[in-house]
C-alpha positions, -999 to +999 in steps of 0.1 A: +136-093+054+138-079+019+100-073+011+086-076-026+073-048-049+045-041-071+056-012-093+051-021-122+014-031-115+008-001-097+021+018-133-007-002-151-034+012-124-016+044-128-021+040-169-058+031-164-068+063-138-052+086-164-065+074-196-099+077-179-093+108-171-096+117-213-127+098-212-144+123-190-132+100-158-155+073-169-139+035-167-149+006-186-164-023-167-132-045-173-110-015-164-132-006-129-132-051-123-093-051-126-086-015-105-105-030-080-091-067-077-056-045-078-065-027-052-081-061-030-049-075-040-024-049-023-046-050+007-042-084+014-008-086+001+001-058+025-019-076+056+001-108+051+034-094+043+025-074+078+020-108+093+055-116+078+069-091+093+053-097+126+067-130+125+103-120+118+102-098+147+092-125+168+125-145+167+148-109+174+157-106+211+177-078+208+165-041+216+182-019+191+178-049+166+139-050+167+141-012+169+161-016+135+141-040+123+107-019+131+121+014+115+130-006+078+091-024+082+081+011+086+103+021+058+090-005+034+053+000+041+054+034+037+068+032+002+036+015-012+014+037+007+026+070-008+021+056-041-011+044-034-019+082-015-008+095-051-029+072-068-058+087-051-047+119-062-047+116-092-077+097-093-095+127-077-080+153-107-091+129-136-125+128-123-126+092-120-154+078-093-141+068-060-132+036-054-138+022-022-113-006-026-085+022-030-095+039+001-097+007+023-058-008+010-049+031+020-061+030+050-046-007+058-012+003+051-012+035+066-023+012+101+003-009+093+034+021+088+014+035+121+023-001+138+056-003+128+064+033+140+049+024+173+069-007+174+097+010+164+093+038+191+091+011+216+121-002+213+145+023+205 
């Protein structure tokens, strides 16, 4: 299952976090409103593409297939983790306030790449 990306989004969050970060890490309202719905947004989009993927695996019946299968969900879902891990980074280095909404679509993914790996190890 070929999984959809949200690059160039994530580049506008990116755009946002660093032009803060010449404003003394201080965000407009708007600016805070949309980084947060972004963030609320991957969560959820990563939770049902999850589900997807849950889905997909139901209807495989062969072992080294769903091992296959496991390792590219794992694949897939770490990709928007690591950008969302360097997100935080750089969030933290322009001085911009935490954002809980960040830290809770991080750490949703990064149960989600654990879940795949597991599945992944379970049937290779």
């Amino acid at each position: 299952m070929k999984l959809p990306t949200f690059e160039s989004v994530y580049e506008q969050a990116q755009s946002l976090i660093i032009e803060a970060q010449f404003r003394q890490g201080k965000l407009s309202a708007n600016e805070a409103e949309w980084l947060e719905g972004f963030f609320r947004n991957v969560r959820s989009r990563m939770l049902n593409l999850y589900d997807l993927a849950r889905l997909g695996a139901s209807r495989i019946y062969d072992r080294k297939e769903m091992s296959l299968y496991w390792q590219e969900q794992g694949e897939y879902f770490s990709a928007p983790l690591g950008l969302l891990q360097r997100l935080e980074s750089k969030r933290m280095m322009s001085g911009v306030p935490e954002q809980p909404t960040l830290k809770e679509a991080i750490q949703t993914i990064n149960e989600i790449v654990e879940a795949c790996r597991g599945a992944y190890q379970l049937h290779a």
